[in-house]
Structure formats: structure tokens, C-alpha cells
Backbone as ProteinMPNN parsed JSONL, in Angstrom:
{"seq_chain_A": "XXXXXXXXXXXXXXXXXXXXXXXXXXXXXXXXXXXXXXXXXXXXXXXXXXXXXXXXXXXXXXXXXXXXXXXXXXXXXXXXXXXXXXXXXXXXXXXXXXXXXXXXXXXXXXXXXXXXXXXXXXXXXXXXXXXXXXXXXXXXXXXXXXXXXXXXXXXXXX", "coords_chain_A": {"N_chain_A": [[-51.441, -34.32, -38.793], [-50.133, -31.74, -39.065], [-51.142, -30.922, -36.375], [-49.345, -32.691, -34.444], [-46.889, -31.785, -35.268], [-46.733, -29.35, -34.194], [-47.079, -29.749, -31.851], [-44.706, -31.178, -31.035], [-42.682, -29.232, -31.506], [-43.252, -27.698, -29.905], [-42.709, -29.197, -27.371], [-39.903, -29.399, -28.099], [-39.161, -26.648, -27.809], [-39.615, -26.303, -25.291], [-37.936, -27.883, -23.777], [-35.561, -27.347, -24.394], [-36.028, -24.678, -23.284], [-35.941, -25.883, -20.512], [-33.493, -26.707, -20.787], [-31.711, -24.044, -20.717], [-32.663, -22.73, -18.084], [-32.052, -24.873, -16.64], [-29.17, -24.264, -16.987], [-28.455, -22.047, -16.354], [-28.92, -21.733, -13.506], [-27.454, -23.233, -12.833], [-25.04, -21.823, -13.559], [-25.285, -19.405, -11.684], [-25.68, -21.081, -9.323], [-22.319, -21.664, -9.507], [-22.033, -18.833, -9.167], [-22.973, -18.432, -6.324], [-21.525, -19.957, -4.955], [-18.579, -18.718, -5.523], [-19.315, -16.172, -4.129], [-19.999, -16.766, -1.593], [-17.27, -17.839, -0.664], [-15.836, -15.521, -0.99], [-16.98, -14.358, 0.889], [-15.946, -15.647, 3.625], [-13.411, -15.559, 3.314], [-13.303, -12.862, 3.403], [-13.947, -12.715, 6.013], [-12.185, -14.183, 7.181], [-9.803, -12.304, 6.472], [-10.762, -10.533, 8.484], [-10.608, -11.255, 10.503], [-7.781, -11.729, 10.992], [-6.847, -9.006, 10.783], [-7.962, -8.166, 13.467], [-6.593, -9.358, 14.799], [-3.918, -8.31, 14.272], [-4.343, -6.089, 15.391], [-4.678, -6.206, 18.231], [-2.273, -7.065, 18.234], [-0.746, -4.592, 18.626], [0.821, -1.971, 20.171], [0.98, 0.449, 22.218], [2.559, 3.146, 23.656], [3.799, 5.489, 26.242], [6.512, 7.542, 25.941], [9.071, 9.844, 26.289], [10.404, 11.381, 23.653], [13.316, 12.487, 22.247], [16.062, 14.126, 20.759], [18.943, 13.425, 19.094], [22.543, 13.955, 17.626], [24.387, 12.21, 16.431], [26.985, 12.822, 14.936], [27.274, 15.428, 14.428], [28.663, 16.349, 16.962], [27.818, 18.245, 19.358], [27.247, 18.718, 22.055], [29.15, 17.342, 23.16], [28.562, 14.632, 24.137], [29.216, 11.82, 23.194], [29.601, 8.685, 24.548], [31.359, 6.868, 23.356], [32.951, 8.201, 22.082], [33.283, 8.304, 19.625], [31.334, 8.716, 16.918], [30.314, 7.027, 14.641], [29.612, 5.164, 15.345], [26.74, 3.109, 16.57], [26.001, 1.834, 19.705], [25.602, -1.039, 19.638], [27.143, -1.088, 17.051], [25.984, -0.203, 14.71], [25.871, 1.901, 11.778], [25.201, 4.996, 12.184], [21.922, 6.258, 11.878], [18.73, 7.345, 10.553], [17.094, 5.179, 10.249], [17.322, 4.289, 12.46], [16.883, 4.175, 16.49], [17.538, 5.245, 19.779], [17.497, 3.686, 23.122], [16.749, 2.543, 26.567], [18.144, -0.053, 26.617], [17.393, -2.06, 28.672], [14.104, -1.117, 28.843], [13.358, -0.891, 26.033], [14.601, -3.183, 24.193], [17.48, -3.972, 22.215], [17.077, -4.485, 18.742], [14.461, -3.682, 18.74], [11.467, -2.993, 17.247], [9.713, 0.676, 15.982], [7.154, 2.937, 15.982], [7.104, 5.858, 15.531], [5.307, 8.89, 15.603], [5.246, 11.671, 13.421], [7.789, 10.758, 12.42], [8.299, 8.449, 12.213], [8.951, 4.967, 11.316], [11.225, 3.295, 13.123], [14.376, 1.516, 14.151], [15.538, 0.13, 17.326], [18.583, 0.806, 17.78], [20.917, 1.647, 19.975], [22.171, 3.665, 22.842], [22.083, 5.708, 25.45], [23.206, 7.072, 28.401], [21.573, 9.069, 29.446], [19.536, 8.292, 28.12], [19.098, 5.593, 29.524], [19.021, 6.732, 32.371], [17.023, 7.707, 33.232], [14.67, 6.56, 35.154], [11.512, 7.417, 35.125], [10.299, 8.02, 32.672], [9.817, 6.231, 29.939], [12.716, 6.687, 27.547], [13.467, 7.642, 24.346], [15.849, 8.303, 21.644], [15.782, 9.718, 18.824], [17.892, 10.092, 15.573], [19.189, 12.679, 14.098], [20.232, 14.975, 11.455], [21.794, 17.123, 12.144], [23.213, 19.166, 15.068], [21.467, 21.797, 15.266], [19.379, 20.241, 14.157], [18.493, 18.62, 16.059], [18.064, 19.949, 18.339], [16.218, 21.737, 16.952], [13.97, 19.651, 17.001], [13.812, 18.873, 19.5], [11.756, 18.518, 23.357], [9.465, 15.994, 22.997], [6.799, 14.856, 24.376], [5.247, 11.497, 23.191], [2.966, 8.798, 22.349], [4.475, 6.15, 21.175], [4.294, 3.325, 18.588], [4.817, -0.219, 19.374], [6.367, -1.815, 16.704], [5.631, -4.998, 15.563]], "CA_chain_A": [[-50.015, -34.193, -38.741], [-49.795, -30.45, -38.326], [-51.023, -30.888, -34.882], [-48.18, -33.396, -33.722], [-45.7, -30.918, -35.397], [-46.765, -28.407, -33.404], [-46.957, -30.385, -30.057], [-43.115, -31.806, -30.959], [-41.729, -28.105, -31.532], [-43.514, -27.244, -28.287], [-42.069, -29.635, -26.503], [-38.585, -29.38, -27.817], [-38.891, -25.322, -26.882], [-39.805, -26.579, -23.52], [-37.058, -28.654, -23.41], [-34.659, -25.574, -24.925], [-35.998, -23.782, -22.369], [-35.438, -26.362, -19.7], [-32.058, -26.609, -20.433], [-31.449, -22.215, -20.845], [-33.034, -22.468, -16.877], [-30.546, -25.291, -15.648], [-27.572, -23.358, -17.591], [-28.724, -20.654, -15.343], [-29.252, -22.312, -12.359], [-25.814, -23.596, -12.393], [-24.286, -20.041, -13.449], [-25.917, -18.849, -10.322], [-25.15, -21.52, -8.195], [-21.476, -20.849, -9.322], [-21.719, -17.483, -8.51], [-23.202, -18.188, -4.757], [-20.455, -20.501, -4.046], [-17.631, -17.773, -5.188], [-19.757, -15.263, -2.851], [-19.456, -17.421, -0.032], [-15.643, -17.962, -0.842], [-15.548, -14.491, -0.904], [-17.409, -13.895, 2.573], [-14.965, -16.641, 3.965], [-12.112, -14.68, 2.62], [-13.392, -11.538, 4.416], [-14.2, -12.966, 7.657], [-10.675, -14.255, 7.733], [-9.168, -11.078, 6.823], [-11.166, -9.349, 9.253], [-10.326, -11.787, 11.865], [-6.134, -11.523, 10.72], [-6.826, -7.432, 10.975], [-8.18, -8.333, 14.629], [-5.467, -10.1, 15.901], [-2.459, -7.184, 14.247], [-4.582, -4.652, 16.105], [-4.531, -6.887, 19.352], [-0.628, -6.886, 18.84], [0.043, -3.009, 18.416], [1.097, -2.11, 21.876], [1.321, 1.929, 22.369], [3.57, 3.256, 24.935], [3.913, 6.93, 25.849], [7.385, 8.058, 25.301], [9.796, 11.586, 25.706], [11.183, 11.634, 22.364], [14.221, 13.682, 22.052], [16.823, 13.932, 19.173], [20.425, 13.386, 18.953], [22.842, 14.071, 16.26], [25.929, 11.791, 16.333], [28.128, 13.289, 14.076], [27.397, 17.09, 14.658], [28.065, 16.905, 18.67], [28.318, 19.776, 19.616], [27.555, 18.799, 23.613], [30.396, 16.288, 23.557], [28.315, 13.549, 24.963], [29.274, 10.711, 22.727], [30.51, 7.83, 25.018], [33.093, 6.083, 22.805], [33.866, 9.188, 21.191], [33.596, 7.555, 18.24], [30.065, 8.9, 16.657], [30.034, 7.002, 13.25], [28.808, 3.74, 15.333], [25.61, 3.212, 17.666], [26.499, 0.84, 20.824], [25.523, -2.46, 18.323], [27.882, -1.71, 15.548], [25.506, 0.142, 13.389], [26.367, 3.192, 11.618], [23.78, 5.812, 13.192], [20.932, 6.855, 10.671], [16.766, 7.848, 10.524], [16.038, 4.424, 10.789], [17.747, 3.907, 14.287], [16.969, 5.247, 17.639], [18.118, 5.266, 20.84], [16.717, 4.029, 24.55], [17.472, 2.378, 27.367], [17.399, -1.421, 26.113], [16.216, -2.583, 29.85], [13.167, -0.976, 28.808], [13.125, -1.064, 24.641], [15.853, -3.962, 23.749], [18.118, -3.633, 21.046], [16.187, -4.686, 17.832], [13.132, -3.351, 18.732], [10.934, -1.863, 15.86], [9.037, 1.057, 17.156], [6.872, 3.854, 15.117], [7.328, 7.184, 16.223], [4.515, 10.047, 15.163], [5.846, 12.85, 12.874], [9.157, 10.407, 12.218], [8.285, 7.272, 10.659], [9.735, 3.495, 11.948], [13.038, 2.891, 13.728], [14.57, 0.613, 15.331], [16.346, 0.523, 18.86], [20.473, -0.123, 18.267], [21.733, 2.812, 20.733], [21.807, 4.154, 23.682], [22.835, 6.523, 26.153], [23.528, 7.626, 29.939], [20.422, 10.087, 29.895], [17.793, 7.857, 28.354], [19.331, 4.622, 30.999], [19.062, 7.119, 34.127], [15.29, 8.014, 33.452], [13.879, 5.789, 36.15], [10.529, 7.69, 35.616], [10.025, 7.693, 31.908], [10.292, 5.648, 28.316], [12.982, 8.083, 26.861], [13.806, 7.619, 22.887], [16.75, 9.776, 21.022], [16.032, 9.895, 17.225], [18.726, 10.661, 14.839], [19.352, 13.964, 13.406], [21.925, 15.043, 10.701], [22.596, 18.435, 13.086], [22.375, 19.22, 16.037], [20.248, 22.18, 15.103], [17.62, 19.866, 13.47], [18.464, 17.933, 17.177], [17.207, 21.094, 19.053], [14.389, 22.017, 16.748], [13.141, 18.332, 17.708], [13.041, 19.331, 21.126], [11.346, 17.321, 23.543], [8.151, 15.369, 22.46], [5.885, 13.358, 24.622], [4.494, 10.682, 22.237], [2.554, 7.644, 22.33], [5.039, 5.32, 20.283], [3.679, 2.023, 18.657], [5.929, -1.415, 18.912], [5.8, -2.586, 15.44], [5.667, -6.252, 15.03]], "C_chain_A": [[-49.589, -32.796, -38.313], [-49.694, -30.026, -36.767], [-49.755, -31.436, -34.031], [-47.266, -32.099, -34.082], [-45.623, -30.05, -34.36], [-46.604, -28.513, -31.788], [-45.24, -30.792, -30.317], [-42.405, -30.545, -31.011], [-42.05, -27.315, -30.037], [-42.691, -27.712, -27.021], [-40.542, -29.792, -26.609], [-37.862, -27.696, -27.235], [-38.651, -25.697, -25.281], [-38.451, -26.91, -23.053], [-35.761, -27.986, -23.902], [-35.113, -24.844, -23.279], [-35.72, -24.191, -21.105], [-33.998, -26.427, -19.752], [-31.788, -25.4, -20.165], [-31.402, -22.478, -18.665], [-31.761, -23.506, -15.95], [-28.998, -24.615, -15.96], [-27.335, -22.799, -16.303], [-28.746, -20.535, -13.933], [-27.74, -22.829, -12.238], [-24.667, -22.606, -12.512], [-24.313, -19.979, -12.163], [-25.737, -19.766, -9.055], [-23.561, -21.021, -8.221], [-20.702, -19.639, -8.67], [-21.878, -17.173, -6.755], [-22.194, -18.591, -4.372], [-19.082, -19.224, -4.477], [-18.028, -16.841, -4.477], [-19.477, -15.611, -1.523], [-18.094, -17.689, 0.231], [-15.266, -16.665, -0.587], [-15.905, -13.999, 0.428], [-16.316, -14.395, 3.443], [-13.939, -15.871, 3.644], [-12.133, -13.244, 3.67], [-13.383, -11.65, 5.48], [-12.737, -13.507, 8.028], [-9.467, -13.135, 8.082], [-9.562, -10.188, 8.31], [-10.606, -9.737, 10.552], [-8.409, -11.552, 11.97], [-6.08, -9.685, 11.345], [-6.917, -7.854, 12.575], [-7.115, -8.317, 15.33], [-4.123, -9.213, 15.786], [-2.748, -6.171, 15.081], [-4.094, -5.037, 17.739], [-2.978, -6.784, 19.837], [-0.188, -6.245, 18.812], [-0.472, -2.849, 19.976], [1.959, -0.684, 21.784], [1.517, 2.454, 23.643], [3.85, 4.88, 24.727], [5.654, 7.092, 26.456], [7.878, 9.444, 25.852], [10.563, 11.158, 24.367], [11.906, 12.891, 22.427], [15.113, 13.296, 20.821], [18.173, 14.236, 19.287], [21.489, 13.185, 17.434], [24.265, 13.994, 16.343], [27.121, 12.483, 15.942], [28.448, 14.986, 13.696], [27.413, 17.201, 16.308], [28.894, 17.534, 19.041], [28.45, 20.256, 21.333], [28.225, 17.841, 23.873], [30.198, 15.061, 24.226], [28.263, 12.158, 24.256], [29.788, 10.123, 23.999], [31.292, 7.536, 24.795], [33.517, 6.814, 22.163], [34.011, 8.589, 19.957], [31.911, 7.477, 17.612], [29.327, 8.183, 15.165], [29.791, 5.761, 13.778], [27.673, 3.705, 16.373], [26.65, 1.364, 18.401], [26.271, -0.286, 19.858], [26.227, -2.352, 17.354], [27.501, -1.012, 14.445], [25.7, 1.693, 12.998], [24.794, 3.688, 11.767], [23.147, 6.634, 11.634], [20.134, 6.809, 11.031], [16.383, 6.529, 10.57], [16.505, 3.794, 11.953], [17.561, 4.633, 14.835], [17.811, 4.218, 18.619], [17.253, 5.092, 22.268], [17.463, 2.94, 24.921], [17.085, 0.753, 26.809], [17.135, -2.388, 27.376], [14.646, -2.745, 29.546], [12.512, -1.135, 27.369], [14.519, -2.139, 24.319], [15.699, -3.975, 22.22], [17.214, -4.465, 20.227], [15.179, -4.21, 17.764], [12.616, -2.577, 17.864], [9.671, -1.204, 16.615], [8.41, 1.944, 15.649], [6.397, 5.148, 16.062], [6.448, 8.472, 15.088], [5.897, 11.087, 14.825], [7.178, 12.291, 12.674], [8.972, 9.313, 11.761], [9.083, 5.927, 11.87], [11.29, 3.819, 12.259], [13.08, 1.809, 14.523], [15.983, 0.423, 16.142], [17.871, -0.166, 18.451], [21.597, 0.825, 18.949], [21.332, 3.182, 22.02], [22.002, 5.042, 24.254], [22.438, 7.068, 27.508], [22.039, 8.175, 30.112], [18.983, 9.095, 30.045], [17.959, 6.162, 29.634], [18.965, 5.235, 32.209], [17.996, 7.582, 34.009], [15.007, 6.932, 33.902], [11.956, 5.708, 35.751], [9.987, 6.947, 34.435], [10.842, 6.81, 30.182], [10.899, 6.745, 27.579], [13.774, 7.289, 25.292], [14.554, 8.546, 22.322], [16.945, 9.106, 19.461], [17.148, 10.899, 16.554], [17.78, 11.355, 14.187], [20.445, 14.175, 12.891], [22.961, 15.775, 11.822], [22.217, 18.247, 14.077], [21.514, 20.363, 16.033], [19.1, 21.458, 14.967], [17.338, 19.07, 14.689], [17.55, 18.81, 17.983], [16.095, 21.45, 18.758], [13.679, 21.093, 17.006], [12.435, 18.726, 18.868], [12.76, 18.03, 21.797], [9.924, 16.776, 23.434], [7.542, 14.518, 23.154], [4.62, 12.765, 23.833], [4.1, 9.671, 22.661], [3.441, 7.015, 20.681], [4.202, 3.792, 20.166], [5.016, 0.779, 18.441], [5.029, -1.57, 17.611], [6.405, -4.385, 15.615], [6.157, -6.955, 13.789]], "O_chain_A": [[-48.818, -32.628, -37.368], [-48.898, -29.339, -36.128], [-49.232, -30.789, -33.124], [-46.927, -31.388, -33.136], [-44.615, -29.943, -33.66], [-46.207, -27.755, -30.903], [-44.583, -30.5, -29.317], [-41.293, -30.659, -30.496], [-41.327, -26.608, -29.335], [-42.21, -27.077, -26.083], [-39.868, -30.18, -25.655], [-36.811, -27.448, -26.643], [-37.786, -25.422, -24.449], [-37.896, -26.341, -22.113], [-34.784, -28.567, -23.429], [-34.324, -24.626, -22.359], [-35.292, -23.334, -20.332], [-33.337, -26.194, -18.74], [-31.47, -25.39, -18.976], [-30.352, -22.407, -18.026], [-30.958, -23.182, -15.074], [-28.006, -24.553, -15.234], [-26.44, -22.957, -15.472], [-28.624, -19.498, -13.281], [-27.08, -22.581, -11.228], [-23.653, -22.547, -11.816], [-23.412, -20.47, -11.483], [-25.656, -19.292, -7.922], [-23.204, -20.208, -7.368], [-19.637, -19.43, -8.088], [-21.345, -16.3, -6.069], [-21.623, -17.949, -3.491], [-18.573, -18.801, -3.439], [-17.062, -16.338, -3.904], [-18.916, -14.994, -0.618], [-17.748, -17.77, 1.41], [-14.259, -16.568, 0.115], [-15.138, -13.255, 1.039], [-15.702, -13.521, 4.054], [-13.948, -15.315, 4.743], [-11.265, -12.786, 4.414], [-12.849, -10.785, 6.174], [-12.223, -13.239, 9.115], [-8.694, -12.962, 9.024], [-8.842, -9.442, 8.973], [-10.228, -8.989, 11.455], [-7.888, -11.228, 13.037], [-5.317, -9.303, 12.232], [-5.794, -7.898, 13.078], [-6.736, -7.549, 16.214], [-3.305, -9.183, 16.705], [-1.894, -5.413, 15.541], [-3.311, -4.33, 18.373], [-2.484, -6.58, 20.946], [1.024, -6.438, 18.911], [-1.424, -3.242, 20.651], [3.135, -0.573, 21.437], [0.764, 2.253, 24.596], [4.049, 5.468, 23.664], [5.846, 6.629, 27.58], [6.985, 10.292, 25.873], [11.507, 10.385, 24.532], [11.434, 14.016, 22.593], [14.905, 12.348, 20.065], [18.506, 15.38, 19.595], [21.238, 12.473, 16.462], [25.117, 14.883, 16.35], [28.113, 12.645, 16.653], [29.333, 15.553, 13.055], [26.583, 17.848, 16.947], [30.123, 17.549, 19.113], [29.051, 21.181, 21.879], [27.97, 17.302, 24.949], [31.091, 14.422, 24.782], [27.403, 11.353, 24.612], [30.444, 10.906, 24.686], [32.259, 7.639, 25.55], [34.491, 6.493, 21.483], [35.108, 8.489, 19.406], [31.258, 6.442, 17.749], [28.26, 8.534, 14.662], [29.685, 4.914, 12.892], [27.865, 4.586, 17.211], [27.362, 0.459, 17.966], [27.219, -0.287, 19.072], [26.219, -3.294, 16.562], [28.161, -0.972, 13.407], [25.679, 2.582, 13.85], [23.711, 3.132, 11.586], [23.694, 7.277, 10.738], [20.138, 6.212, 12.108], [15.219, 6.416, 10.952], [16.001, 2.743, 12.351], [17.759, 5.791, 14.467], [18.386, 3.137, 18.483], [16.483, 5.977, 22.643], [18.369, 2.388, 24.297], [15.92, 0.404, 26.616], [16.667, -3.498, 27.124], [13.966, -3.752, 29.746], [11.325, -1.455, 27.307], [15.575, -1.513, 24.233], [14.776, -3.982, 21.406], [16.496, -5.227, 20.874], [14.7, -4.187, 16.631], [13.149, -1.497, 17.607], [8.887, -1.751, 17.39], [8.903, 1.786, 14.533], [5.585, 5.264, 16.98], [6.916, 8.844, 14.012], [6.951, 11.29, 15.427], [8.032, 13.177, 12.703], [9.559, 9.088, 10.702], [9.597, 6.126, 12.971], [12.171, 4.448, 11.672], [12.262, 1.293, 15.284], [17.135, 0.532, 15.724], [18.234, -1.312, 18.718], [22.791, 0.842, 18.651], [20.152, 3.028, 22.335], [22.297, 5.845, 23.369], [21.297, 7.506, 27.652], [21.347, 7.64, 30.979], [18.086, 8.942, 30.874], [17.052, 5.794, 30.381], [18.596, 4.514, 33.137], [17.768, 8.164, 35.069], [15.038, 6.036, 33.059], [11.221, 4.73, 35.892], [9.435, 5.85, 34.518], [11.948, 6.874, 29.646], [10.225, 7.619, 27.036], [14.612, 6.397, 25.417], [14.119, 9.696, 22.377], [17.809, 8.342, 19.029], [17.31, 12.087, 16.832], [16.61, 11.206, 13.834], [21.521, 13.835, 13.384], [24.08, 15.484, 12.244], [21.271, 17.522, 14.386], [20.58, 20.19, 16.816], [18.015, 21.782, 15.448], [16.177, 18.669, 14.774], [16.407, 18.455, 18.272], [15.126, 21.583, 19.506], [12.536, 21.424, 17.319], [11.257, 18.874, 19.193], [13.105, 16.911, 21.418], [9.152, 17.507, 24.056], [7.585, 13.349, 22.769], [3.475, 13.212, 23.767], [4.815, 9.268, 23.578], [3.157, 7.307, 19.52], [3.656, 3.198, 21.096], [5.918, 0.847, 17.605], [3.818, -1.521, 17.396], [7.582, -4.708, 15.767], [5.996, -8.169, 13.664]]}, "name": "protein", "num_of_chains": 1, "seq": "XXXXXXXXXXXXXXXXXXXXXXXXXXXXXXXXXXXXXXXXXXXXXXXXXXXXXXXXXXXXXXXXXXXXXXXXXXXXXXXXXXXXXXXXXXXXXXXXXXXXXXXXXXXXXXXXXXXXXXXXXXXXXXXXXXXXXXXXXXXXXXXXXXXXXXXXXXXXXX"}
């Protein structure tokens, strides 16, 4: 009798230990399939990253700076500096170009100035034939002048 005992506790270890190994085995499968969910996940992102890079579309630019409501070279058009040609009262996140070449709405990102977008225009940047000209608001026209003029590679934002 001792012997059987000993063969029946053997074999219910075994069988303890067979189950512990499928536990484990099914943990671990678990865990492959959220790895592969997770690869899948990355390869999509990576492919989504792909396609935003595909649609940034960088354009070189004079950036100059105009400052509605301090003008001091009298070149508003409608004389009336508290609206951009669309209606919108003129602020840092509007510029200015010729909307032939940037049409109104357009969201652009401008180095050393941050996003804007196109609801203005004016005479100077329309009669550049040659180049893409952009006029970012400024409170003054000092801070217009220290701008200066800037040739940038601007990015359309999407």
C-alpha cells in the first residue's frame, strides 16, 4: 500500500504540474497575442506618421511683418485697420498673402512664429510675381521692422 500511495501522489504532482505548465502556456500565449496587437498598432501608426509626413508641403517664403493698427506707412487699403480683407479682426494667428497663391483659410507654420492662417492681404504681397510673400502681424510697427525681411521655408499645415 505505501507503494501505490506514493505512485498516486506522484501522479497527482504530475498532474499539478501539468496543469501550473498549461496555466503558463496560456499566460504566454496571451501575452504573444497582445505583442502582436501591439506590433499591429505600431505598424499602423508608423504607416499614419508616413502618410502626415507625405502631406507636409514646404514652400520657401519672404516673410515680412505688418502692424495694422500702429500704421505708421499709411498703407492700409480700407483704412479701416481693425479688419483683415475676410472680416477678421487682425491678430498672431493671421497672416497675410496673395490668396492666388496661399487662399484665404490656409493654415501655414511659419519658423520663429508659430501657425497662422491666411485671411489678408495686400497690394505688395499680390504684385510679387517672383516670390511667395507672407505679412505676419505685429502689435507695432517697430516689432514690424525688427521682423524685417525673412526668407523661410513655410510648412502648409493640414
Amino acid at each position: 500500500m505505501v507503494i501505490m500511495a506514493s505512485t498516486n501522489t506522484t501522479v497527482k504532482e504530475h498532474q499539478k504540474q501539468n496543469e501550473e505548465l498549461w496555466m503558463q502556456i496560456d499566460k504566454l500565449n496571451l501575452e504573444k497575442d497582445l505583442l502582436n496587437k501591439n506590433i499591429i498598432n505600431e505598424k499602423e501608426l508608423i504607416k499614419e506618421l508616413q502618410e502626415q509626413i507625405e502631406r507636409l508641403e514646404v514652400i520657401r517664403a519672404k516673410v515680412t511683418a505688418y502692424s495694422p493698427s500702429d500704421d505708421r506707412n499709411g498703407i492700409n487699403a480700407d483704412a479701416n485697420p481693425s479688419i483683415t480683407s475676410t472680416g477678421k479682426t487682425p491678430g498672431k494667428i493671421y497672416a497675410a498673402a496673395d490668396p492666388k497663391r496661399l487662399p484665404y483659410g490656409t493654415k501655414i507654420y511659419i519658423p520663429n512664429f508659430g501657425e497662422v492662417e491666411i485671411q489678408d492681404t495686400g497690394g505688395a504681397l499680390r504684385n510679387d510675381k517672383k516670390n511667395v510673400r507672407i505679412d505676419i502681424f505685429k502689435e507695432t510697427y517697430e516689432g514690424a521692422i525688427a521682423w524685417g525681411i525673412q526668407d523661410l521655408d513655410i510648412r502648409l499645415v493640414y
